[in-house]
Structures are given as C-alpha cells and as structure tokens.
C-alpha positions, 0 to 999 in steps of 0.5 A: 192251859189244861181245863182242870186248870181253871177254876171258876168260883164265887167271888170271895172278900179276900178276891177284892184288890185282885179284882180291882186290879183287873179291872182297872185294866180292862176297863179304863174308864173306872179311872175317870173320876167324873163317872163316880158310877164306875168306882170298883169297890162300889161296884164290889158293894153293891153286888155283894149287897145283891145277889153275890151268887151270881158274881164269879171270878176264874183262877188260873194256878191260884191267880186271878184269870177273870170275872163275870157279873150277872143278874136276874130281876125275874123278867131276864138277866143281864151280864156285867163286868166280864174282864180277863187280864191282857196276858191271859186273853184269846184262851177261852176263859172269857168264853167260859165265864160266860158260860158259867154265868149263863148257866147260872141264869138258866138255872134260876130260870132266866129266858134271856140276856142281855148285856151291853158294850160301849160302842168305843170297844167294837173288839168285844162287841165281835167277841159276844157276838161270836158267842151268839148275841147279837144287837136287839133293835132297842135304845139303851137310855139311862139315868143316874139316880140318888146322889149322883143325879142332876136336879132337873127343874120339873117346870122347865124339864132342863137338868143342871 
C-alpha cells in the first residue's frame, strides 16, 4: 500500500451500510440485542447529530478501509469506534485514523484524550498503547440514560 493510495475523509450518508458493515465485524458485541446502546445506525445518528466533523472513514481504491470517531466537550476528547476490516489490518491505516483524529482534536484545541477498550480485547489495548496511550488510574462508571435506563427506587437505592 502506497500512501496516496489511502484517503481519509469525513463520513458521508452514502458510507452508512459499508460502515455497519464493518462494524459489525470488528465489533462483535452491536449484535448483542440486549445492549441496545451499540445499535450502529444509532450510533451513525447520533454522531451525525453531534459533531459529524469529527467522524472519518478511510478508503482504499474506493472501498471502505476503516473508521474513527472522535469528540471534544471542551475539556479533552475522546476516540470511538476505531475499526479496519480483518483483511486490511497490521498496514498502518488504524495508526493513520488515529492520527487524523488526533489532529482533529489538536486543531480544536483538545489537551487530552482519552478512549476506552473493553478489558476482553487485550490485543487492541497493546495496539493504543504502542500508539502512546497508556491506563490512567481512574475507574470508567457509566450509567444509561433515557429509555434505556433502569428505574431506580430513590428510597431504597436498588434499580429493576
């Protein structure tokens, strides 16, 4: 692979089945209908509602190479959803997405980044970690909001 060969670019409308696609490859877990969070064309959504300039795909020779999304509230950003298909891994396209988005977030600004990798997936937690990140000593805690929230019973502090 030539570097002219490889174009990063912003996502377009017309790249969404491509995308999902890929992403329901590399990320196993959007088929788990019980984590409704991960559905992809949600996802697509939501960052097309929120700073869609800051999600890119790469192409190689017109076909789908990869994705990286990334955002910044201000205070530092964050990288999401960093995929390159099976076939296509271990050319440095991941290493250039990162980049990209990286440069992205410099550009507006950002100080930091931050991202996150399940703790199943040691092989990409040493491919960011080759890249320069390394564990902070925080714990990630999360809680799903809206529609996909538990209820939780304020006068006992138990959730369904």
């Amino acid at each position: 692979m030539t570097d002219t060969t490889l174009v990063i670019r912003r996502f377009e409308v017309a790249d969404t089945e491509a995308v999902i696609a890929l992403w329901q490859e590399a990320f196993p877990e959007y088929g788990d209908t019980s984590r409704p969070q991960r559905d992809p064309r949600l996802s697509i959504a939501n960052k097309l509602a929120m700073q869609p300039e800051l999600f890119f795909v790469a192409t190689l020779e017109a076909q789908l190479a990869g994705t990286v999304m990334a955002g910044y509230d201000g205070h530092r950003g964050w990288l999401y959803s960093l995929a390159v298909p099976l076939g296509l891994r271990r050319r440095g396209i991941g290493t250039r997405l990162v980049a990209h988005a990286e440069h992205a977030l410099t550009a507006l600004g950002c100080p930091k980044v931050n991202l996150q990798v399940l703790e199943s997936k040691p092989d990409v937690r040493r491919f960011y970690e080759a890249l320069g990140y390394g564990s902070d000593a925080v714990i990630s805690l999360g809680k799903r909001l809206g529609a996909l929230a538990p209820r939780v019973d304020v006068a006992t502090q138990t959730a369904d």
